[in-house]
BANU-583830 format. One line per field, with one value per residue (C-alpha): x, y, z; residue in one letter. Coordinates in steps of 0.5 Angstrom, whole numbers, plus 500, padded with zeros to 3 digits. Layout:
BEGIN
east	c(X, ...) $
north	c(Y, ...) $
up	c(Z, ...) $
r	c(a, ...) $
% end
This chain:
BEGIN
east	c(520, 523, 518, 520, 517, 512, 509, 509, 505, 499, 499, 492, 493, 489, 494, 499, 495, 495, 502, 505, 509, 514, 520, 521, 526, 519, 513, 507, 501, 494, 494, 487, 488, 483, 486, 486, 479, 483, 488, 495, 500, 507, 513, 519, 525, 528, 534, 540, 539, 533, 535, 541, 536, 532, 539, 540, 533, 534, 542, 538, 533, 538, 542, 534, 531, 523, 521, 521, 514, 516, 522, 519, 513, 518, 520, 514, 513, 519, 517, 509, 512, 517, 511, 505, 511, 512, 506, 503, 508, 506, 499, 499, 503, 498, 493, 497, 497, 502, 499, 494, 491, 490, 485, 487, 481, 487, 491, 485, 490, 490, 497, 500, 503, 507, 505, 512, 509, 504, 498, 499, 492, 489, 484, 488, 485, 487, 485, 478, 479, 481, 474, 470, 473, 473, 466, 465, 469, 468, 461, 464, 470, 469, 472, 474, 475, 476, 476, 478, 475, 479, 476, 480, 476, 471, 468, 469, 471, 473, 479, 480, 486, 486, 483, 483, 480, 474, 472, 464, 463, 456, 450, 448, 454, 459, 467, 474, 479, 486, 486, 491, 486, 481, 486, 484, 479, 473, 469, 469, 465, 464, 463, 460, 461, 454, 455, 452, 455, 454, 457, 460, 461, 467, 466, 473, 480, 487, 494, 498, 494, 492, 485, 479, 471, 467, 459, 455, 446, 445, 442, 442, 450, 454, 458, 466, 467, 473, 478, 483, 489, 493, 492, 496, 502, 508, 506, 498, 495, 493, 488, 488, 482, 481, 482, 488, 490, 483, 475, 479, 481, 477, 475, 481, 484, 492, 493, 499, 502, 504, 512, 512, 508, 510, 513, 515, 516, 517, 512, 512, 507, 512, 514, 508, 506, 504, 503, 508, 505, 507, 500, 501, 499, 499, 497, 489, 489, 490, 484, 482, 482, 487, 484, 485, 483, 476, 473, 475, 479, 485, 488, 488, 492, 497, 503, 508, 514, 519, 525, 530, 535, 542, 548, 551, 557, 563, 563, 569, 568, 568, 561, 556, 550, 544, 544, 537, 536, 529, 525, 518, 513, 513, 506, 504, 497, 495, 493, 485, 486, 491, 485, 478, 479, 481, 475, 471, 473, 473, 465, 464, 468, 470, 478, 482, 483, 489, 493, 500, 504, 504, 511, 516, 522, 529, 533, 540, 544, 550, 554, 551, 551, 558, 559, 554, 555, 548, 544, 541, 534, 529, 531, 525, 525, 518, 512, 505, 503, 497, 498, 499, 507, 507, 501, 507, 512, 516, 521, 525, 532, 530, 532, 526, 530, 524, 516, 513, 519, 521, 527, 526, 531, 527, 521, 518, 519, 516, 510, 509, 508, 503, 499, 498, 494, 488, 487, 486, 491, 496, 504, 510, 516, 523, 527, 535, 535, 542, 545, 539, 534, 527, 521, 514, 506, 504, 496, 495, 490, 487, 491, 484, 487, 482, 484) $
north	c(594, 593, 591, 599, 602, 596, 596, 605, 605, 601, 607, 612, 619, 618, 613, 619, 624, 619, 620, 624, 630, 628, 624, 621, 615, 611, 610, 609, 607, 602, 597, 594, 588, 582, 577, 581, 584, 588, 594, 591, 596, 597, 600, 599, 604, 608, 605, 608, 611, 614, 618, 620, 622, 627, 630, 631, 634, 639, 641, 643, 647, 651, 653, 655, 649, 650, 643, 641, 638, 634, 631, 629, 627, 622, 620, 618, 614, 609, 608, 607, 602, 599, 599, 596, 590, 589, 589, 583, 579, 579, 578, 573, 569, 571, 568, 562, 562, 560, 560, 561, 568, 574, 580, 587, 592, 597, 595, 594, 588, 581, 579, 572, 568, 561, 556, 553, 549, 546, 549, 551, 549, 543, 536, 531, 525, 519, 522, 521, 515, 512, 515, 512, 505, 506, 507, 503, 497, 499, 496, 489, 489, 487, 487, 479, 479, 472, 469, 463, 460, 459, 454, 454, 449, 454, 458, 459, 466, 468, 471, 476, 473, 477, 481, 482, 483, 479, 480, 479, 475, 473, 476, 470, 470, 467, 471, 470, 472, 470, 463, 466, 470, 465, 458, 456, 461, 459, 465, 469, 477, 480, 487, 490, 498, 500, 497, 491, 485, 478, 471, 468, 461, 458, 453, 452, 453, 452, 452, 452, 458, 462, 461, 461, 462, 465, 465, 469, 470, 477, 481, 486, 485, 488, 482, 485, 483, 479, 481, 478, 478, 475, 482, 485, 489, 491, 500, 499, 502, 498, 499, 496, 497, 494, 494, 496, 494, 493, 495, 503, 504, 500, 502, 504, 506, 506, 506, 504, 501, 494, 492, 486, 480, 472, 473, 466, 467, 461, 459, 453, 450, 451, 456, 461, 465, 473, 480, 485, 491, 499, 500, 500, 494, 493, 488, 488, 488, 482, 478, 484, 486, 488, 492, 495, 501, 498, 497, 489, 485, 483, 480, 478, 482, 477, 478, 484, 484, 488, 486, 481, 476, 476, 471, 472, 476, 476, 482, 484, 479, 473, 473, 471, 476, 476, 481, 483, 490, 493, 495, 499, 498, 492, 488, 482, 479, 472, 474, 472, 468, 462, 464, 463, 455, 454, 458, 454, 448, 450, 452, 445, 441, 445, 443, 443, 436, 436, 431, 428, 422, 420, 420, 423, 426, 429, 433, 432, 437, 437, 437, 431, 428, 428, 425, 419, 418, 418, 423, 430, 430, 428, 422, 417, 418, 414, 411, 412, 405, 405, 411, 413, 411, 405, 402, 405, 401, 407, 404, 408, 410, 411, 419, 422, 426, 428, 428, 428, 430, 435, 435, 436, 438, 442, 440, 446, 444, 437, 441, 445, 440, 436, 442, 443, 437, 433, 427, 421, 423, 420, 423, 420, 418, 418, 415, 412, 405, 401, 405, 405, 410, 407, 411, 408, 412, 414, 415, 422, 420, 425, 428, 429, 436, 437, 443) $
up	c(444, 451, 458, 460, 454, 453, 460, 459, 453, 457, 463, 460, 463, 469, 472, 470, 474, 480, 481, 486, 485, 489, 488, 494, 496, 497, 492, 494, 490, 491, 486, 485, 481, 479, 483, 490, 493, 497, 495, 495, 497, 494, 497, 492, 493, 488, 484, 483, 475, 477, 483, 478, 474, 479, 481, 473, 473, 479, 476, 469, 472, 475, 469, 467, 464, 462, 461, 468, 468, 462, 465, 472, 467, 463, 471, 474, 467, 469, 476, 474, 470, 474, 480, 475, 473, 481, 482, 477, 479, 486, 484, 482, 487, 492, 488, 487, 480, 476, 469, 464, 463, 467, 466, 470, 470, 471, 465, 461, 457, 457, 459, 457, 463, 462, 465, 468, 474, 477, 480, 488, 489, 485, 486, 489, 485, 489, 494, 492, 490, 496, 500, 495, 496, 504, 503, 498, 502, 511, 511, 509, 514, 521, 529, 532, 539, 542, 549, 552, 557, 564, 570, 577, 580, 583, 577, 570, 567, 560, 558, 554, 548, 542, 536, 529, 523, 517, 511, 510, 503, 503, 505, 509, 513, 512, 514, 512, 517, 519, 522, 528, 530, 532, 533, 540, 542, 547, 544, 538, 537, 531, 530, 525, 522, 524, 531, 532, 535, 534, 537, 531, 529, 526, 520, 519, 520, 516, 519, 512, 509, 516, 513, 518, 517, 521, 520, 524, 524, 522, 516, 512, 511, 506, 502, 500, 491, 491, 486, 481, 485, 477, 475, 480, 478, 482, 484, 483, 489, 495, 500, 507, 512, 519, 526, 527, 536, 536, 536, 539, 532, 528, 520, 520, 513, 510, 503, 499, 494, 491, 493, 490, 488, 489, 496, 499, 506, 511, 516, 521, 515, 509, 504, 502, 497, 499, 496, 499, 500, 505, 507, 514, 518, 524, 530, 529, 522, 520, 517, 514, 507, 500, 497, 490, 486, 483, 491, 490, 496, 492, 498, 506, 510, 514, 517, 517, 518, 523, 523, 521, 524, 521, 523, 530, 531, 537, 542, 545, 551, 546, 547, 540, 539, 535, 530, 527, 522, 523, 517, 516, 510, 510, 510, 507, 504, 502, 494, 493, 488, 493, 498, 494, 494, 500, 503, 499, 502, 509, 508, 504, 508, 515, 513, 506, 502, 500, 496, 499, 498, 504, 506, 510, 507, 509, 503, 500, 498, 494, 500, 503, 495, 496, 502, 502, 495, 494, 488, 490, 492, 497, 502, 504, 512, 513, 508, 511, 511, 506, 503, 495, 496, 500, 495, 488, 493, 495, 501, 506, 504, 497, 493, 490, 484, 479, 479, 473, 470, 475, 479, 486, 491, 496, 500, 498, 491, 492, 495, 489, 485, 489, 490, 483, 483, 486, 491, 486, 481, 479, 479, 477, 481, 479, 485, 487, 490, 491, 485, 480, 478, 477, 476, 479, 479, 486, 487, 491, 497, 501, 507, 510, 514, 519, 524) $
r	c(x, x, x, x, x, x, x, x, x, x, x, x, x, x, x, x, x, x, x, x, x, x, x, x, x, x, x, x, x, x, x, x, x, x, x, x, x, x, x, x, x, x, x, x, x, x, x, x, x, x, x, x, x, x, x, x, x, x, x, x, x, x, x, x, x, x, x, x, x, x, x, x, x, x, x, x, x, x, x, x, x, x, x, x, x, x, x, x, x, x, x, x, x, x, x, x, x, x, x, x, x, x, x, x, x, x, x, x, x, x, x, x, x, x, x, x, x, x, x, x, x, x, x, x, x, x, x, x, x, x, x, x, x, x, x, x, x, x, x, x, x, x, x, x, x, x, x, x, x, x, x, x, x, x, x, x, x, x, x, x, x, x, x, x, x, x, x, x, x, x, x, x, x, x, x, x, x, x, x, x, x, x, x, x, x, x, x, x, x, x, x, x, x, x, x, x, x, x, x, x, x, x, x, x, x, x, x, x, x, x, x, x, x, x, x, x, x, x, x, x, x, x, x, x, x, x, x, x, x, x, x, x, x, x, x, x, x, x, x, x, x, x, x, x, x, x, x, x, x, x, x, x, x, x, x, x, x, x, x, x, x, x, x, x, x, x, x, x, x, x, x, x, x, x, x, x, x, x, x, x, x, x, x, x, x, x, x, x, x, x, x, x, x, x, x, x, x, x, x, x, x, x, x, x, x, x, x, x, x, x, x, x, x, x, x, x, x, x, x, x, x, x, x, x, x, x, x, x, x, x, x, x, x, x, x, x, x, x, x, x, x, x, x, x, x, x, x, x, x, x, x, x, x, x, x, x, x, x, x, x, x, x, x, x, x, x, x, x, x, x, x, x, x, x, x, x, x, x, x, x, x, x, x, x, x, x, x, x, x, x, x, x, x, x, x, x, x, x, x, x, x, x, x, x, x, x, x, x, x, x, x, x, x, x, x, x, x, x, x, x, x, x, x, x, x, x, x, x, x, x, x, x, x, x, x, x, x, x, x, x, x, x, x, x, x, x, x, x, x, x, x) $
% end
């Protein structure tokens, strides 16, 4: 049965009898439908076949046809149904429904539509997630604002340097932020979201990691649940909160995901690790949380980075011009797992111990093996008097080519080794002296890394 005779057979005779006598050009009827509260009015034109078919009708009732009535009937049957079709289909984008079943008191049937596209309308589930975790997670981040006290000789005035971001961690206190947020500050104010302020202490600081803590006098403090940034996996959603150019815009809340993990961005300490995310993060941000979609701080939000520098190049004039390539959405989080211990040290201690040998070291590279007829590796530049490697016999001049059985040949890579290690133990040493390879046992010392 075609859709024509099908859709007909639905019509009861009252719907016939609504018809108009007149076989106009333009068709209009009310069509209430379940899905509309007010009548929805069609104007469709008549085709072509069925104007063929009203001519057809006039010609047979001059040669004396008596069944006009049947005939005109039979017409405003194919228009009614034409009419109900049209009419379905705009009722049901107007609703903005694409599926599911739809009853019309008009029709008094059930028509199946298939379900091809998603809903026009639906809950976006992620989201409410991220409302959840910003009220979850804004009452334990905090404004920074540091000053540095200024003397010209006559009066002393406090200047305004910077701001940023913090994490409260403990109830009694204690706050997390950026070390460059703090360094060289004379005053730090922290903020809190309910909008007290208080005189902030720093407990300690660490350059190598941008580390710093806070400590402030209050109560009634939310402390942020640290995560496991281990779990980490490249897409899962990620959440930055802070105060991005300052107290103006503070609490703010940009989401994103997980770009990559175990980043190696180089500092003026050294190669460090670092989530990447494109949550934005923007100056004032920093210090503040990474957070995942459980509410637990996975990271501490750090650095963006905005452009690139590539090799210089020669303009027309002969003159050499630096080259950069911007970029967006790149922003970068010291993972919470790195963090922890080093906060941990700094409330403990105020500075982070950590291990070292206690020399100073040049890299070699294949190049510079080639020419000095020397292995690749670490060249000794100098031994701390007293230090781990002065006491194993360490001399300057010597290669460093492997520790503890690892081949080194990057400063980063000696590092690494080391810091998976305690001060007191003990590693061993492989070494180039005149020729000879040797191997010797270094006791790790304290590098007593008061900031």
């Amino acid at each position: 049965m075609d859709i024509e005779n099908e859709q007909t057979q639905r019509l009861n005779e009252n719907d016939m009898e609504k018809l108009s006598g007149n076989t106009s050009d333009i068709l209009t009827e009310k069509f209430l439908n379940d899905n509309l509260n007010e009548p929805y009015e069609i104007h469709m034109p008549v085709d072509q076949q069925h104007k063929e078919d009203d001519d057809k009708a006039r010609i047979e009732l001059k040669n004396g046809e008596k069944s006009l009535g049947k005939m005109v009937k039979r017409f405003r049957r194919r228009m009614l149904a034409s009419f109900i079709a049209v009419a379905l289909i705009a009722a049901l984008i107007g609703g903005g429904i694409v599926g599911g079943i739809m009853e019309s008191t008009n029709l008094g049937q059930k028509t199946q539509v298939i379900n091809r596209y998603l809903p026009l309308s639906s809950n976006n589930s992620n989201a409410n997630l991220i409302t959840d975790i910003a009220k979850i997670v804004s009452p334990s981040v905090v404004g920074i604002d540091t000053s540095v006290s200024y003397s010209n000789g006559f009066r002393s005035a406090f200047i305004s340097e910077g701001s940023g971001s913090g994490i409260i961690i403990d109830t009694n206190g204690y706050i997390v932020t950026n070390n460059h947020v703090v360094d060289g500050a004379s005053n730090i104010t922290v903020s809190l979201s309910d909008g007290r302020k208080f005189s902030a202490q720093l407990i300690g600081k660490d350059t190598k990691t941008d580390l710093a803590v806070l400590k402030i006098n209050a109560t009634n403090l939310t402390a942020a649940k640290l995560g496991d940034s281990s779990k980490l996996e490249v897409g899962d959603l990620a959440v930055a909160i802070g105060n991005p150019l300052g107290e103006s815009f503070a609490g703010t809340v940009t989401s994103g995901i997980i770009s990559g993990l175990n980043r190696n961005l180089q500092s003026d300490y050294g190669a460090v690790n670092l989530i990447q995310t494109d949550a934005a993060i923007n100056p004032g941000n920093s210090g503040g949380p990474l957070v995942n979609s459980n509410g637990e701080v996975i990271g501490i939000t750090s650095v963006k980075l905005t452009s690139t520098n590539s090799s210089d190049t020669q303009d027309q004039f002969g003159m050499f011009q630096s080259q950069s390539t911007l970029v967006e959405g790149m922003g970068f989080a010291i993972p919470i797992n790195e963090a922890k211990p080093i906060i941990d040290e700094l409330i403990k201690h105020g500075y982070v111990e950590r291990p070292m040998m206690g020399v100073s070291v040049q890299e070699v590279t294949q190049q510079d093996a080639a020419q000095y007829n020397i292995p690749v590796g670490l060249y000794i530049a100098q031994v701390q008097q007293g230090s781990g490697a002065d006491v194993a016999g360490l001399q300057a001049g010597d290669v460093i080519t492997a520790v503890d059985g690892t081949k080194v040949g990057t400063f980063d890579s000696l590092q690494s080794i080391i810091a998976k290690h305690k001060v007191g133990d003990t590693i061993t040493v492989t070494f180039w002296r005149n020729g000879k390879t040797l191997s010797t046992k270094v006791k790790l010392m304290s590098s007593s890394n008061a900031q």
